[in-house]
Residue, then its C-alpha position, 0 to 999 in steps of 0.5 A: x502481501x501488506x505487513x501487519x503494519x498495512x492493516x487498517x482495524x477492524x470496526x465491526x460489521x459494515x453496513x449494507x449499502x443500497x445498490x448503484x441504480x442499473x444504468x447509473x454513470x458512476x461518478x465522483x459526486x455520487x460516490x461522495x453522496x454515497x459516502x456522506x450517508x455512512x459518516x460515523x463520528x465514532x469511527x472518525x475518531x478512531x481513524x484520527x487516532x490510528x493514523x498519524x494525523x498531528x502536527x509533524x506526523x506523517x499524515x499530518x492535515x489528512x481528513x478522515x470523513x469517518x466511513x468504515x474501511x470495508x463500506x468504502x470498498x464496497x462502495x469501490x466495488x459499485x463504482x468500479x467502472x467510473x471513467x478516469x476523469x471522474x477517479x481524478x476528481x476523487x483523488x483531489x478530495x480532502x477526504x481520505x476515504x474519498x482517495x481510498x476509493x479512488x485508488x480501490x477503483x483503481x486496482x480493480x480496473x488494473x486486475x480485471x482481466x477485461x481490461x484492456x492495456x491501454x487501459x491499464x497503461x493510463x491507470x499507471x500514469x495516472x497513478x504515478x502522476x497524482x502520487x501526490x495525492x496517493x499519500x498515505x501507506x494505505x493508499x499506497x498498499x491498496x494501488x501500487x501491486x495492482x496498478x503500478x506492479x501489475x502493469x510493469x510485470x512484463x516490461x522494465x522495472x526501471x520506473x521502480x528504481x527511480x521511485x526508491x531514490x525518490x525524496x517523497x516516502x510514499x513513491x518509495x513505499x509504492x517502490x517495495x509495495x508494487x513488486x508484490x505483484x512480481x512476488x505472486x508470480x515467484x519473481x523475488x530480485x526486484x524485491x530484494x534488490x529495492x530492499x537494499x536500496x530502501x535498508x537504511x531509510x530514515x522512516x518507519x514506515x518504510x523499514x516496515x514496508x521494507x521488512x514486510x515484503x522481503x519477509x512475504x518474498x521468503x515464503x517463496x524462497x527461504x534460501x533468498x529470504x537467509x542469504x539477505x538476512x546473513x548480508x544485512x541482518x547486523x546492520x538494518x534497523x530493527x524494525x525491518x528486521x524484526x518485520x523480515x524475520x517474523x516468519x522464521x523458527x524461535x532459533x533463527x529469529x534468535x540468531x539474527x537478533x543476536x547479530x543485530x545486538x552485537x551491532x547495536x545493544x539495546 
């Protein structure tokens, strides 16, 4: 479900990383060690280049230890039943690929279906409580459906709500993001009804987050997906329309620009 904006590039083929030893408690440590030992100065230019890491930019200060995205994973996949304290101490690293982990793990408890509630109960809190430490749109896509959406699917959808009218950008990412797990299950108004509060944000990255999931809502209901574009088209920023549109036939795409530009020319 995660925009184009969302994908974070590709660096070749990941290397194989030496398995976690049986019986081994998973820790924050050890995932550490286990990354330091894939350091690529080479990819850590690459990921300071491609996020947003200067002086006034929107991941300023974040570290980028240099760890392809895919080893990382992998590594989540190894440690994926590390204890939550352990999952904490990775979210307060400086590091990013150390969060990304952290909340890679997250997911993956959160959708296993041995999980228990209660399990998946404190995986949103604890989510929702260190969202200061779930900052960056990446970390924000590999979490929020999972964790935040998938434990909100058969309960009140306020915590959401309240997350679109948030002055933190990344609790309003989470808020579009997390309905990705009502769209899978053809569940589109909290989606199109977050958008609308979500339409004329002032960031990017939520007019793309925005766009992204209405676009991706549309491919289970084009009707909804039109009747929204008919309402807001004119009048939403042209990243998020040109983010909702993308899946549309070359005479529709043309039509709601066109409604865009006699709005705003240029």
């Amino acid at each position: 479900m995660t925009p184009k904006a969302g994908k974070i590039p590709k660096a070749g083929k990941a290397r194989k990383p030496a398995a976690l030893a049986p019986g081994t408690q998973p820790t924050a440590v050890g995932f550490l060690e286990r990354l330091k030992i894939r350091q690529s100065d080479v990819e850590q230019a690459k990921y300071q280049r491609y996020f947003k890491t200067g002086q006034g930019d929107y991941a300023e200060g974040d570290f980028f230890m240099g760890v392809r995205m895919g080893e990382v994973f992998t590594l989540a996949k190894e440690f994926a039943a590390m204890p939550l304290d352990e999952i904490e101490k990775l979210l307060d690293e400086d590091i990013h690929e150390a969060r990304a982990g952290a909340v890679k793990i997250m997911s993956l408890q959160a959708q296993k279906k041995k999980t228990t509630e209660e399990r998946r109960h404190t995986l949103f809190e604890l989510y929702l409580r260190r969202h200061d430490r779930i900052n960056n749109w990446d970390l924000v896509d590999l979490g929020a459906g999972r964790v935040v959406g998938g434990w909100l699917m058969d309960k009140s959808r306020d915590p959401l709500y309240e997350l679109a009218r948030s002055e933190n950008m990344w609790e309003r990412r989470t808020a579009i993001v997390a309905t990705s797990a009502f769209i899978r299950e053809g569940q589109l108004d909290d989606t199109f009804a977050i958008a609308e509060i979500l339409l004329h944000d002032k960031e990017d990255l939520i007019n793309k987050a925005v766009g992204g999931w209405v676009r991706d809502a549309g491919r289970s209901s084009r009707e909804r997906l039109l009747a929204f574009l008919d309402e807001h088209a004119a009048t939403m920023p042209r990243t998020t329309l040109r983010y909702a549109i993308e899946h549309l036939g070359k005479e529709q795409r043309a039509y709601y620009l066109t409604l865009k530009d006699r709005v705003s020319p240029g």
